[in-house]
VODREN-252889 format. One record per atom (N, C-alpha, C): x, y, z. Coordinates in pm, whole numbers, padded with zeros to 5 digits, always signed. Example, Ala and Ser with C-alpha at 12.3 -4.5 7.8 and 13.67 -1.06 7.14 Angstrom:
BEGIN
+01319-00569+00780
+01230-00450+00780
+01320-00330+00780
+01285-00225+00708
+01367-00106+00714
+01290+00003+00787
END
This chain:
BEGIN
+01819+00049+01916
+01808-00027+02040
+01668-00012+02097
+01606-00096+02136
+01471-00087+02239
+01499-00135+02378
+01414-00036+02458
+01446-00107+02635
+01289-00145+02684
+01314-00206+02736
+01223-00287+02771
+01254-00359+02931
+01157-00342+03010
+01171-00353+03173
+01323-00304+03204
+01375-00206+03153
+01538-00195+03234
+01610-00245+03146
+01605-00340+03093
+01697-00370+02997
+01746-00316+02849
+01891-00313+02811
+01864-00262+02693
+01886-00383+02558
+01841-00373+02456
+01878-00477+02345
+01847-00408+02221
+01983-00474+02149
+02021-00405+02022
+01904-00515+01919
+01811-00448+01846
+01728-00512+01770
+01748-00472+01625
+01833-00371+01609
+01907-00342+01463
+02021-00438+01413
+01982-00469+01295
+02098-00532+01260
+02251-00472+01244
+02264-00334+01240
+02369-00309+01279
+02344-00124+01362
+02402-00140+01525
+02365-00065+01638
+02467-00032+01649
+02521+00040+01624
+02620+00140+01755
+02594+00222+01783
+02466+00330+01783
+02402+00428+01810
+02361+00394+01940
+02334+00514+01997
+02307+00516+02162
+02127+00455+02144
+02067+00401+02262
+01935+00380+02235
+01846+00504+02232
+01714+00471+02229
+01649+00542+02169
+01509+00467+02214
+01408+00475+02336
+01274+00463+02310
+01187+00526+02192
+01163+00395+02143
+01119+00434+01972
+01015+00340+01987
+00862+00307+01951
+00814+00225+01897
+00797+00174+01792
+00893+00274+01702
+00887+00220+01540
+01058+00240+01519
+01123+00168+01613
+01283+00179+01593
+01359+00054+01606
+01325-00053+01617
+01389-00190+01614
+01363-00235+01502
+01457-00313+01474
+01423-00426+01336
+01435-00545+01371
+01464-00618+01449
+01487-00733+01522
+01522-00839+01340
+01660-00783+01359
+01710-00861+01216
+01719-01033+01218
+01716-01083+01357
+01688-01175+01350
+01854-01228+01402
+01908-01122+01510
+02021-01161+01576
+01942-01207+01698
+02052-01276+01778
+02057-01320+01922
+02033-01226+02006
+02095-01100+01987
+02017-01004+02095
+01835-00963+02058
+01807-00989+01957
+01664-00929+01935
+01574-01054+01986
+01611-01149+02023
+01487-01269+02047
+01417-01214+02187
+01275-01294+02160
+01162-01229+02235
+01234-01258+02409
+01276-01383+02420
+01320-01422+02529
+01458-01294+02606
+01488-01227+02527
+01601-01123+02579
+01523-01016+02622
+01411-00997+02575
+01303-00885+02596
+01195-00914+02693
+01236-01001+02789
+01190-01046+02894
+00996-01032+02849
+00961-01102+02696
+00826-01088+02640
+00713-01118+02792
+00635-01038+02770
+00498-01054+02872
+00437-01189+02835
+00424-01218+02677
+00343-01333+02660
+00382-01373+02498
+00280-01488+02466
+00374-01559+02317
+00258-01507+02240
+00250-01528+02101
+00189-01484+01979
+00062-01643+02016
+00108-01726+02054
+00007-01846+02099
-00075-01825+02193
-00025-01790+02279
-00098-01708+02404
-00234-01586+02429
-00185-01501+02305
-00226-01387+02253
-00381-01418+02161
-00331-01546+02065
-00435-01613+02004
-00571-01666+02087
-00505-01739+02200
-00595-01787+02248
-00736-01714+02377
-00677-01571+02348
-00781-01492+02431
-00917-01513+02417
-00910-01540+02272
-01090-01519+02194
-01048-01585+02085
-01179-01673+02129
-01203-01803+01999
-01309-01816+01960
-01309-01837+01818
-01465-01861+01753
-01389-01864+01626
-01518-01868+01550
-01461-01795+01386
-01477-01617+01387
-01556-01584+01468
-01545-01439+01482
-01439-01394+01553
-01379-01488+01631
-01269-01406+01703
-01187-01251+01701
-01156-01277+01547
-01110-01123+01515
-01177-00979+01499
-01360-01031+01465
-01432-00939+01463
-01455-00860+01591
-01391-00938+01695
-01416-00893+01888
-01307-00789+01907
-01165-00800+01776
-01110-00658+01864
-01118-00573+01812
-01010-00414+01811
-01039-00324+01777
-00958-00342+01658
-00839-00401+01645
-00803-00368+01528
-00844-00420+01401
-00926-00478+01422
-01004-00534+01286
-01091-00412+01244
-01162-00301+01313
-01230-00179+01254
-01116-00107+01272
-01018-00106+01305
-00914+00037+01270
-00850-00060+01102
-00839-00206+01045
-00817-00226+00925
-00928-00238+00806
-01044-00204+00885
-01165-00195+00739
-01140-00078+00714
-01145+00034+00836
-01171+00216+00844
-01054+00244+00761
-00902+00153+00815
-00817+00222+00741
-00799+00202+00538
-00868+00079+00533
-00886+00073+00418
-00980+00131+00340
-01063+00206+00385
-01148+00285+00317
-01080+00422+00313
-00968+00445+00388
-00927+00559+00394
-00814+00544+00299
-00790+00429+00241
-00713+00418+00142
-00744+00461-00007
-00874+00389-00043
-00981+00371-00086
-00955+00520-00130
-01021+00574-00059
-01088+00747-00034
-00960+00838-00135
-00803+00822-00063
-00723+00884-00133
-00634+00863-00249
-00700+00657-00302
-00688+00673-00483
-00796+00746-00535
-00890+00732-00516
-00995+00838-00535
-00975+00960-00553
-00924+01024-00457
-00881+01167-00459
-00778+01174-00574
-00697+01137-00549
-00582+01142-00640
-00578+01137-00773
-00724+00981-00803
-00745+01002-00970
-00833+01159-00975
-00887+01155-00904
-01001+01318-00932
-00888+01391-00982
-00822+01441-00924
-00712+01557-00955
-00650+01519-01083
-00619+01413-01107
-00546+01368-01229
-00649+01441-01352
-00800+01381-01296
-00866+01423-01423
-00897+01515-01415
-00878+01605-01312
-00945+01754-01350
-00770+01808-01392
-00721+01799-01367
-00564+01855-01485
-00544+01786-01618
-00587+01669-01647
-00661+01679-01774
-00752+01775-01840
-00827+01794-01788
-00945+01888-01823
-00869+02051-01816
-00753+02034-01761
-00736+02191-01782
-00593+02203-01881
-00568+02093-01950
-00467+02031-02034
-00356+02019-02004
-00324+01982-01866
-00204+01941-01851
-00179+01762-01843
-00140+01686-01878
-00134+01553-01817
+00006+01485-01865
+00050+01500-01731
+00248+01501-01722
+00215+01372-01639
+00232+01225-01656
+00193+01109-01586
+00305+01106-01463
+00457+01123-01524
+00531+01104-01448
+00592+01224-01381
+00579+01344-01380
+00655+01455-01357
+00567+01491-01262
+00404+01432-01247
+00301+01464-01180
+00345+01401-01017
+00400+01270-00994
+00432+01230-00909
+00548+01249-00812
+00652+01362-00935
+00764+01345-00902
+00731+01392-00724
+00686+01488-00722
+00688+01557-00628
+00598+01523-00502
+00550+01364-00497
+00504+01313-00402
+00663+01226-00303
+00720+01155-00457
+00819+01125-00392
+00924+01253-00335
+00935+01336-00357
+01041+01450-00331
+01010+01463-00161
+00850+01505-00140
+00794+01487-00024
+00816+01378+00072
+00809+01308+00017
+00853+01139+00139
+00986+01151+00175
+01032+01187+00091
+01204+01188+00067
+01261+01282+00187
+01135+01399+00164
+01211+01536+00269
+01181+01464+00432
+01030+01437+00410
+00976+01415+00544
+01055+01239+00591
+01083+01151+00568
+01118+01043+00638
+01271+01018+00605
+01328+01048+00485
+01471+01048+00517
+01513+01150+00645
+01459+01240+00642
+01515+01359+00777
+01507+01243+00927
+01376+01217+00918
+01407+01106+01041
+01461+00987+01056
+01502+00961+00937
+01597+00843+00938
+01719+00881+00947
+01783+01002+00885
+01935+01079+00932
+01888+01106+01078
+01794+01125+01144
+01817+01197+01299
+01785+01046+01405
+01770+00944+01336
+01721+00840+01447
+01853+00740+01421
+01924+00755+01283
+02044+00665+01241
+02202+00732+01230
+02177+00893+01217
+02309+00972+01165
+02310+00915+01039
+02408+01021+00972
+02493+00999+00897
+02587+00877+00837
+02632+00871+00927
+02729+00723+00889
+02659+00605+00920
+02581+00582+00981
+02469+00467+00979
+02351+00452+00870
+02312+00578+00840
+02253+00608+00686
+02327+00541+00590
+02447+00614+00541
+02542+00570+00479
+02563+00451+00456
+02609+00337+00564
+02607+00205+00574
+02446+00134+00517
+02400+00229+00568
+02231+00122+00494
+02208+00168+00377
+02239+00284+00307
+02264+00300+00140
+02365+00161+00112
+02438+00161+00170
+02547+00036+00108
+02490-00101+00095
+02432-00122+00220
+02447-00251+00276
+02271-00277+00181
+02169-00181+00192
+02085-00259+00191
+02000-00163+00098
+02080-00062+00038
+02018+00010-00108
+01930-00081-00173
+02013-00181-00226
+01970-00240-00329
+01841-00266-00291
+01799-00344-00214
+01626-00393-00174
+01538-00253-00214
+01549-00146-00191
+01508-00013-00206
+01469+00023-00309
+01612-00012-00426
+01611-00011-00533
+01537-00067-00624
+01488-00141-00581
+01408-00237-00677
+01259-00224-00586
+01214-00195-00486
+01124-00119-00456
+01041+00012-00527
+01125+00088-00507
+01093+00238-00588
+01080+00215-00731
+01193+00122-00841
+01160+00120-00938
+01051+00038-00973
+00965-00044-00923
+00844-00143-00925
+00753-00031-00892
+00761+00093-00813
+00627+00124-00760
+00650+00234-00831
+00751+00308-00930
+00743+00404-01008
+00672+00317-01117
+00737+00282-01175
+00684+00183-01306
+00528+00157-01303
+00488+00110-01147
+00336+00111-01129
+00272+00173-01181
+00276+00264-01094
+00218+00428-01200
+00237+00466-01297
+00362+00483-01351
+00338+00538-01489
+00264+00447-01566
+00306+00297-01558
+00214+00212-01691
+00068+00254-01691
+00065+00202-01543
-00087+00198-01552
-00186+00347-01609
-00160+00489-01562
-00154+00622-01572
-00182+00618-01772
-00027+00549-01774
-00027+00555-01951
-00124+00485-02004
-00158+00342-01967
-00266+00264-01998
-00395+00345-02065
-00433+00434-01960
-00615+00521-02022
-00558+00581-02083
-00462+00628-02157
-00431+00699-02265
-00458+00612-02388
-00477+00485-02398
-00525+00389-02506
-00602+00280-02474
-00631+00236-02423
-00761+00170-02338
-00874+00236-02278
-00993+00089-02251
-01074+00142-02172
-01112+00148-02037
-01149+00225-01971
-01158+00200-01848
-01230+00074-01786
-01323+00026-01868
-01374-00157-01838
-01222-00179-01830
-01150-00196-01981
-01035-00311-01982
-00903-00286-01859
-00926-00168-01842
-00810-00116-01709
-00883-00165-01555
-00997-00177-01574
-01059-00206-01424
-01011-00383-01427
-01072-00458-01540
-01052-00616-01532
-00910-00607-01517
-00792-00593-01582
-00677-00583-01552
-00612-00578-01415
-00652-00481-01389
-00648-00439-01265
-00651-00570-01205
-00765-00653-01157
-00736-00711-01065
-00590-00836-01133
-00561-00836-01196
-00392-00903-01190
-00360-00876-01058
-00360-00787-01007
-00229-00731-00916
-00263-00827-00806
-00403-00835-00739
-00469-00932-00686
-00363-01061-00672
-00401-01121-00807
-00325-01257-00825
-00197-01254-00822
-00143-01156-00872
+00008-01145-00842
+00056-01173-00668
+00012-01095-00603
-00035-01050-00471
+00005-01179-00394
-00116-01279-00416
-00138-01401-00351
-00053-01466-00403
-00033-01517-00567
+00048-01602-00605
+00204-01612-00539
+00281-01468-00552
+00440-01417-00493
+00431-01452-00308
+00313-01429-00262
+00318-01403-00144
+00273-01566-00061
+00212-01646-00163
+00224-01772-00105
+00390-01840-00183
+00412-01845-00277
+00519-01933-00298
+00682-01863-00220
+00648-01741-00200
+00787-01640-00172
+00752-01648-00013
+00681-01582+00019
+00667-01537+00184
+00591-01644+00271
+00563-01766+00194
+00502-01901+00315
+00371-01834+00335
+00264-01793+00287
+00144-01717+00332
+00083-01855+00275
-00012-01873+00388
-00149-01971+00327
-00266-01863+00365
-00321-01905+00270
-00483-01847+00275
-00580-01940+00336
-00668-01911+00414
-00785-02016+00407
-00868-01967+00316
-00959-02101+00336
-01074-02134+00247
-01132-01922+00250
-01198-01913+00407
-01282-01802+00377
-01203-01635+00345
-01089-01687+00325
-00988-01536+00262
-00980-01572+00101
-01034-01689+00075
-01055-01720-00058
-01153-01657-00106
-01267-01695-00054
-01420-01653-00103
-01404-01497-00074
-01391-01421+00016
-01378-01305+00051
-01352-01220-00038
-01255-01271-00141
-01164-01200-00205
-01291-01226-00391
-01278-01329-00367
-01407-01359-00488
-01499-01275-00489
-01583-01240-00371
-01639-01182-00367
-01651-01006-00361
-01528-01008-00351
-01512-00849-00343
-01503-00833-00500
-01411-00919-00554
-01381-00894-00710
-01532-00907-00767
-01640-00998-00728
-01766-00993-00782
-01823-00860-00780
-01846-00810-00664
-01861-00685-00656
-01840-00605-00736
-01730-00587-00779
-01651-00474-00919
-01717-00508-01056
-01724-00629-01068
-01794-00681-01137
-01939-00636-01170
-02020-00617-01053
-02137-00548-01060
-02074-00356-01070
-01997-00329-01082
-01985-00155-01068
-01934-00230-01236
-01829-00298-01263
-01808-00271-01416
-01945-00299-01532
-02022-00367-01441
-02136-00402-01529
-02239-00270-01560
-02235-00163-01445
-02326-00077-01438
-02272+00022-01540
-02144+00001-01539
-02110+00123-01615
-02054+00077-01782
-02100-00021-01795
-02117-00093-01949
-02255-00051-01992
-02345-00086-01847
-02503-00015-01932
-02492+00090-01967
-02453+00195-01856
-02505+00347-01849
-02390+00356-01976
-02236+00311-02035
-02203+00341-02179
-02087+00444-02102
-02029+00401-01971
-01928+00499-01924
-01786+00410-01970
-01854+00297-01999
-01681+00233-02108
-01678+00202-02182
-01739+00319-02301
-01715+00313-02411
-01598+00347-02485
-01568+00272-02614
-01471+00258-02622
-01428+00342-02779
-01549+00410-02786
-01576+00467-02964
-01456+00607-02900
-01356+00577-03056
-01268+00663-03100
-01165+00595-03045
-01137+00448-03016
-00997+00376-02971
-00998+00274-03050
-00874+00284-03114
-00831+00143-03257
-00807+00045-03153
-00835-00076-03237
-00817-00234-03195
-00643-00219-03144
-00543-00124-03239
-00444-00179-03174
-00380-00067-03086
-00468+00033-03095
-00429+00133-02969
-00481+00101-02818
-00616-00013-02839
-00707-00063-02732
-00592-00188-02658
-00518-00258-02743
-00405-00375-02746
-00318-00328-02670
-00255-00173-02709
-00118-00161-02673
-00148-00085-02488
-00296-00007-02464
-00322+00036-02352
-00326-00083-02258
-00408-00247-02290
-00405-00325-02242
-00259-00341-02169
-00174-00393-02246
-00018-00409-02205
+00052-00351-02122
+00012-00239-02122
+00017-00130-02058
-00057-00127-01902
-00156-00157-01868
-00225-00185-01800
-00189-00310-01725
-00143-00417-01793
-00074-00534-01752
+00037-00520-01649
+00118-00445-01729
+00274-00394-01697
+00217-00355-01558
+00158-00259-01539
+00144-00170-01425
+00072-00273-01331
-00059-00344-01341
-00075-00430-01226
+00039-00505-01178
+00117-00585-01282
+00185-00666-01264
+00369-00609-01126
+00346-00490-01200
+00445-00424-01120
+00389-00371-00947
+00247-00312-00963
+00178-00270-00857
+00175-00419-00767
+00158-00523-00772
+00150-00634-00700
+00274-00671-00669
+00396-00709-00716
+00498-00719-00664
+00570-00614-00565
+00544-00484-00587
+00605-00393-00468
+00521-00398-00387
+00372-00403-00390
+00316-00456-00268
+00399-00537-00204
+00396-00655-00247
+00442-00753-00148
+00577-00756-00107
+00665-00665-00158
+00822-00625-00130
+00814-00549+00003
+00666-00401-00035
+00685-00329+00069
+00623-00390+00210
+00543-00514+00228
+00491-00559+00323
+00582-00616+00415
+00707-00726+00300
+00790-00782+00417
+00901-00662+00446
+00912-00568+00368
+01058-00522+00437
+00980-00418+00513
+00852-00341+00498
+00820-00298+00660
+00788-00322+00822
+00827-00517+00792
+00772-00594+00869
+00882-00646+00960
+01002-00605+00876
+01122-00594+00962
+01223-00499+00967
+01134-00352+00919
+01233-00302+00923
+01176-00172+00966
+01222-00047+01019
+01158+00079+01075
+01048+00123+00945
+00932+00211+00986
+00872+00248+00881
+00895+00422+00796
+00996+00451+00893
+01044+00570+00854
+01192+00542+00756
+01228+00444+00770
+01327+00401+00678
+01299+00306+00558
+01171+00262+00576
+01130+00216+00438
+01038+00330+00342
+00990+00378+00408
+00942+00516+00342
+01013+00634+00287
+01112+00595+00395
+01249+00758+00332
+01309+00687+00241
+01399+00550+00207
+01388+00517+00144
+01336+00511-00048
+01228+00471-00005
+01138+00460-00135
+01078+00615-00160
+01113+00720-00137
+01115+00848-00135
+01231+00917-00185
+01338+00834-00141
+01474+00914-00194
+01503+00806-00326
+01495+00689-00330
+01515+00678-00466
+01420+00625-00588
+01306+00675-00551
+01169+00696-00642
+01190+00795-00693
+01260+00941-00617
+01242+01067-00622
+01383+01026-00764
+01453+00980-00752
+01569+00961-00893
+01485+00893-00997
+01380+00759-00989
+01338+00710-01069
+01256+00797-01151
+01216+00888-01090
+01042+00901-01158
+01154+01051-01148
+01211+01099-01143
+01288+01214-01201
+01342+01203-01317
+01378+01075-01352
+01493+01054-01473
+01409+00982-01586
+01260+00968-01531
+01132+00895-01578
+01072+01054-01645
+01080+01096-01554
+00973+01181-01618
+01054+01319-01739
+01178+01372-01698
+01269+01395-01787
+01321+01356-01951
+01278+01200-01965
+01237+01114-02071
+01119+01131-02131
+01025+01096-02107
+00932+01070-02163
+00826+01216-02117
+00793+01249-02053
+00756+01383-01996
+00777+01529-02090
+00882+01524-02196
+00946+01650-02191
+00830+01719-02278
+00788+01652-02350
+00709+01711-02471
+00573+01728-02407
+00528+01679-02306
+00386+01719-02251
+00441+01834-02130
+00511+01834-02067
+00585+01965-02001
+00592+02097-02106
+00586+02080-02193
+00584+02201-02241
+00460+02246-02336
+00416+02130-02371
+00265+02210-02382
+00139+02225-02280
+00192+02137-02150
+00084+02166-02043
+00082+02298-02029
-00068+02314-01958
-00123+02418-01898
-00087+02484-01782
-00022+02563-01754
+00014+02606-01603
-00030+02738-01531
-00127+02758-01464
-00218+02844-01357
-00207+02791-01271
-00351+02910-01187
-00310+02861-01065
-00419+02719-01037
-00488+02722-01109
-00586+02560-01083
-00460+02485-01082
-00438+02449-01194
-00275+02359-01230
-00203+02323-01099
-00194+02442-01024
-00081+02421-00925
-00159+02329-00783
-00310+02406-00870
-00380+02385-00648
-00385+02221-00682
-00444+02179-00797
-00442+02086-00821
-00312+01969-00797
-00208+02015-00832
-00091+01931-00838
-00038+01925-00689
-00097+02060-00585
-00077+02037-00445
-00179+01927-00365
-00269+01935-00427
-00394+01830-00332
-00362+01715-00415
-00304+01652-00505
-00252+01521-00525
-00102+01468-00481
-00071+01603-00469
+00086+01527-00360
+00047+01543-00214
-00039+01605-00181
-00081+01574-00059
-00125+01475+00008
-00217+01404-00063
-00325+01343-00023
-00245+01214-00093
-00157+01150-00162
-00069+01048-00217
+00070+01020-00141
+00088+01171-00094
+00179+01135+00059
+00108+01084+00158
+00014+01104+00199
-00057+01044+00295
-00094+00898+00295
-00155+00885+00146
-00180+00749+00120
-00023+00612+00128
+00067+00706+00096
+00213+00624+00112
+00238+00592+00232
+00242+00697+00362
+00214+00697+00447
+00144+00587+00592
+00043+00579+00526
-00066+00495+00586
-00082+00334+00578
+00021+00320+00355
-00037+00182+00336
+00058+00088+00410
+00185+00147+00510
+00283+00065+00559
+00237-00029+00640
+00170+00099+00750
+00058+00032+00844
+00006-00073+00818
-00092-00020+00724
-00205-00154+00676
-00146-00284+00642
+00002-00273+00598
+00077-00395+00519
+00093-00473+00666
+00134-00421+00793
+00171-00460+00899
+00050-00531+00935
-00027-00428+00962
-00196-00503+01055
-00249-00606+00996
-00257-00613+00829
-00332-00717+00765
-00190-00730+00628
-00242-00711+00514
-00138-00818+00398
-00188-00749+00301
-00061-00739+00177
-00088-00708+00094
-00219-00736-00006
-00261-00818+00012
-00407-00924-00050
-00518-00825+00006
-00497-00811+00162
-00647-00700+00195
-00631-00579+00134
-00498-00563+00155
-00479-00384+00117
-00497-00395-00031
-00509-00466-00107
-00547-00475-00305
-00695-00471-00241
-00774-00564-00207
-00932-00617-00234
-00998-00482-00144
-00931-00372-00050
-01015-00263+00037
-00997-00165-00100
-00891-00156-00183
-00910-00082-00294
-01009-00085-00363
-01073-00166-00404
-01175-00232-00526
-01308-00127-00469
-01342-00067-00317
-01455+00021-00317
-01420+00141-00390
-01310+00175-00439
-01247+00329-00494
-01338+00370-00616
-01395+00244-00674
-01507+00220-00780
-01602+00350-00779
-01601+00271-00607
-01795+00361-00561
-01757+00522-00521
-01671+00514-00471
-01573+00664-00407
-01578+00729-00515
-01521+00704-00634
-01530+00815-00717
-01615+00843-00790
-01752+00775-00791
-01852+00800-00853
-01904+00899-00754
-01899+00871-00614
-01948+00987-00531
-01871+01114-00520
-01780+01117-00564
-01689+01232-00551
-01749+01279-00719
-01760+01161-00851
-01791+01279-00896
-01976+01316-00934
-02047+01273-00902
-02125+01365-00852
-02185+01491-00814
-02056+01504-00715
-02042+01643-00707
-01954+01732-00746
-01815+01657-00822
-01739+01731-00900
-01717+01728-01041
-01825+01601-01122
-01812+01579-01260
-01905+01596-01312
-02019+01600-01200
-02181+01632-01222
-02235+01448-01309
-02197+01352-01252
-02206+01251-01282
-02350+01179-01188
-02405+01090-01270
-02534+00986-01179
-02478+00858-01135
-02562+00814-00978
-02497+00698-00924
-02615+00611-01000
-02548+00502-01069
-02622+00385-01129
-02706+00328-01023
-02840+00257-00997
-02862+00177-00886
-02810+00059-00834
-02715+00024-00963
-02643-00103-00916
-02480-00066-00851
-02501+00039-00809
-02360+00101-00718
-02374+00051-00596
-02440+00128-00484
-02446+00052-00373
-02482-00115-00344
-02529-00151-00475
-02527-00287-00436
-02400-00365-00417
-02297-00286-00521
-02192-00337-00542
-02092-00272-00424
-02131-00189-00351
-02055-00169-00276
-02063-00268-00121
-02205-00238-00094
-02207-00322-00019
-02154-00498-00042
-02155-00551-00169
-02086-00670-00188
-01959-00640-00168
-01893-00573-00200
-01740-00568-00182
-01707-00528-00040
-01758-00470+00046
-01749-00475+00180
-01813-00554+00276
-01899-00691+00190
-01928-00807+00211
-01789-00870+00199
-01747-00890+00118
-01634-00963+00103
-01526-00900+00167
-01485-00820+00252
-01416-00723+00337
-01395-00865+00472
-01580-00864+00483
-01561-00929+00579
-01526-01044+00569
-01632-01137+00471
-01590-01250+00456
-01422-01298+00463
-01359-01216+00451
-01212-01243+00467
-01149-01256+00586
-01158-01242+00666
-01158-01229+00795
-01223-01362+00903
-01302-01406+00866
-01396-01488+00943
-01297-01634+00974
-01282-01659+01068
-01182-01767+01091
-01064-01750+01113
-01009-01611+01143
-00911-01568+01191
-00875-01522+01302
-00791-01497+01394
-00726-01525+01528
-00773-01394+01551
-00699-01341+01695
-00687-01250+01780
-00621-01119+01703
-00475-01158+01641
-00382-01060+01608
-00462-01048+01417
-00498-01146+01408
-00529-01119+01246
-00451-01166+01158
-00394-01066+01026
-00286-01098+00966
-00184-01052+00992
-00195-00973+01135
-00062-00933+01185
+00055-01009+01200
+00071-01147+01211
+00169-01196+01216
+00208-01284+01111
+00322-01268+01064
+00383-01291+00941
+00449-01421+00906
+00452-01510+00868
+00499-01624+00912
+00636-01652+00874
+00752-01549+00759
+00824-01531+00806
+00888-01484+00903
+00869-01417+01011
+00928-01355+01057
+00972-01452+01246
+00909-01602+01222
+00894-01688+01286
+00781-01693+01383
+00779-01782+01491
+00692-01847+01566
+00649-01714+01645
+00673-01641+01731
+00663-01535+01831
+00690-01392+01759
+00716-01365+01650
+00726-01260+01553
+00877-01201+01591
+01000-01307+01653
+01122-01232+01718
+01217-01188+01576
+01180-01245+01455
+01273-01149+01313
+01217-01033+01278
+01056-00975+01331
+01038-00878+01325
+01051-00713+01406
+01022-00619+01336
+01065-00480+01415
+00917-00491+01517
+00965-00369+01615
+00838-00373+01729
+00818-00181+01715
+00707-00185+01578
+00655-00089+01531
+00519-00063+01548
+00507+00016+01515
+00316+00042+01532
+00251-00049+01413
+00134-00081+01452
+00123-00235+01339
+00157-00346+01394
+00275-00394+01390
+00265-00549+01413
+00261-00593+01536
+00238-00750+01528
+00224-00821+01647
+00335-00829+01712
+00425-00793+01662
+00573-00829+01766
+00564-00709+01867
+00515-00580+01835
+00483-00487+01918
+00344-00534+02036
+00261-00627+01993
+00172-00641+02074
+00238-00779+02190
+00292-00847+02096
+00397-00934+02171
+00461-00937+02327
+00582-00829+02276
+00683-00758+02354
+00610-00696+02474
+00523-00613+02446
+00441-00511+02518
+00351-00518+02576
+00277-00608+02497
+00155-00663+02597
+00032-00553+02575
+00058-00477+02488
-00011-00346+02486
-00124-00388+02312
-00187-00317+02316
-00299-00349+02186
-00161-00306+02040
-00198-00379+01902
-00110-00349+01772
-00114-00193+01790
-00192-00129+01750
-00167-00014+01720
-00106+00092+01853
END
């Protein structure tokens, strides 16, 4: 339930729980009690637009630098996360899936607990029933992510895993205009070109300097990493865009506990399979461990965070703010691989955070905060931290 001026209104699709001032506790399922008009709204999503106009418009508020900052902070912790991967390589352990288990175990502890204390028991229960399944096919898309892709550099090259990579991109846009009604303009077009150009200049630098080379990988071990690589964009882009709309109407502690409690079965019964024989010849100290703690750390966090970002902007930004992770880990290793920055790095970085912006330019007040399923005034959506239905209702800034 959310209250709002005195009033109370059930914005869950199914309430019998006492209310609860929550800003991340309505789902406004898109009943008669959740419409903006019952919530006695301060003002409309039209209204809101028309504060500030230009093509810069969006560059005037704040949440357009809390969605570049937060995407670099995304950025920052695939980065981290591959570091650790490869320094437990280097100390011979590399368990792809058994490595993660324990990010999901973590989500699982930390946001199912608040979803049993904000829903109970028997309201839990009912949303295992009623609405598992969406979950289900969540967690298994974003387990699958990882492992393919993870498995991929085990027979490919890192050129052919970077071009790949951007699939997910196209996946991204393609699902999310024909499925979710998303139009792009023209300059979220170029934006996105241009960020991918960018990579383009980091994959080019590191074809000179001979960092994707490919000597000691057969034509059909190079084939089968490709596929592999495929699989995993192809999967990484569709749970994107799964996890964007169902955090967009639904609490973010219940899409996270969620995809925590049954990731934590996928990539358990994943890694039990295929895992067993590198589990027992990995390496285990205490590097091993510190290591396997600062990648479930810092990958909970990143799970964490990307809900947000799905809310404030779209799965499409949150892929193209990835593409600087290029430059991130060349600076990370540097100082931890003892590696040189090519001179054509910062060029390429700065292009890809050229195209950051370029994406943006011609866009409103709220941004991509508002979803165009979720209708005209954002009333099918939850009033969470992130979206416009919270800036809506409240009258108060997204975040």
């Amino acid at each position: 339930m959310e209250r709002h001026d005195g009033k109370s209104v059930v914005t869950e699709s199914y309430a019998p729980r006492p209310a609860r001032t929550d800003s991340d506790h309505s789902s406004g399922a898109g009943s008669a009690h959740g419409t903006l008009e019952d919530t006695a709204a301060v003002t409309t999503v039209e209204e809101l637009q028309a504060t500030k106009k230009g093509w810069f418009a969006y560059f005037k508020t704040r949440d357009f630098y809390i969605v570049l900052a937060l995407g670099q902070i995304l950025a920052l912790c695939i980065t981290s996360t591959n570091t650790f991967s490869s320094l437990l390589v280097e100390q011979g352990t590399s368990i792809p899936a058994f490595q993660t288990f324990f990010n999901y175990v973590l989500l699982n502890i930390i946001y199912t607990s608040v979803t049993l204390y904000r829903y109970g028991f028997k309201r839990w229960s009912r949303l295992m029933l009623k609405d598992g399944w969406k979950y289900i096919i969540l967690s298994f898309l974003d387990v699958q992510g990882n492992y393919f892709f993870v498995l991929a550099y085990r027979y490919t090259t890192i050129l052919s895993a970077q071009l790949i990579n951007f699939f997910a991109i196209v996946i991204v846009v393609i699902i999310s205009f024909i499925f979710l009604r998303v139009r792009y303009h023209v300059t979220q077009v170029v934006g996105i070109l241009i960020c991918i150009g960018g990579v383009g200049i980091l994959i080019g630098s590191d074809h000179i300097t001979g960092a994707t080379s490919s000597d000691g990988i057969s034509k059909g071990n190079q084939v089968k990493g490709d596929l592999f690589a495929l699989v995993g964009a192809t999967c990484y882009g569709i749970s994107n865009v799964v996890e964007e709309f169902l955090v967009s109407k639904r609490p973010l502690y219940e899409v996270v506990g969620q995809l925590g409690f049954w990731g934590m079965i996928w990539n358990g019964a994943q890694a039990g399979i295929f895992d067993k024989q590198q589990f027992r010849t990995a390496t285990w100290n205490g590097k091993v461990g510190g290591y396997l703690t600062g990648y479930t750390l810092i990958l909970t966090l990143f799970y964490s965070l990307a809900p947000i970002m799905f809310r404030l902007s779209s799965a499409a930004f949150f892929n193209i703010s990835l593409l600087t992770g290029n430059f991130w880990g060349v600076c990370i290793g540097v100082k931890v691989f003892h590696l040189s920055i090519h001179w054509m790095y910062p060029i390429a970085f700065v292009c890809i955070i050229g195209g950051l912006l370029v994406y943006f330019v011609g866009k409103k007040v709220l941004g991509e905060a508002t979803k165009p399923w979720l209708g005209k005034n954002q009333e099918q959506g939850v009033t969470g931290v992130g979206t416009a239905r919270r800036r809506v209702v409240r009258g108060d800034t997204v975040v």
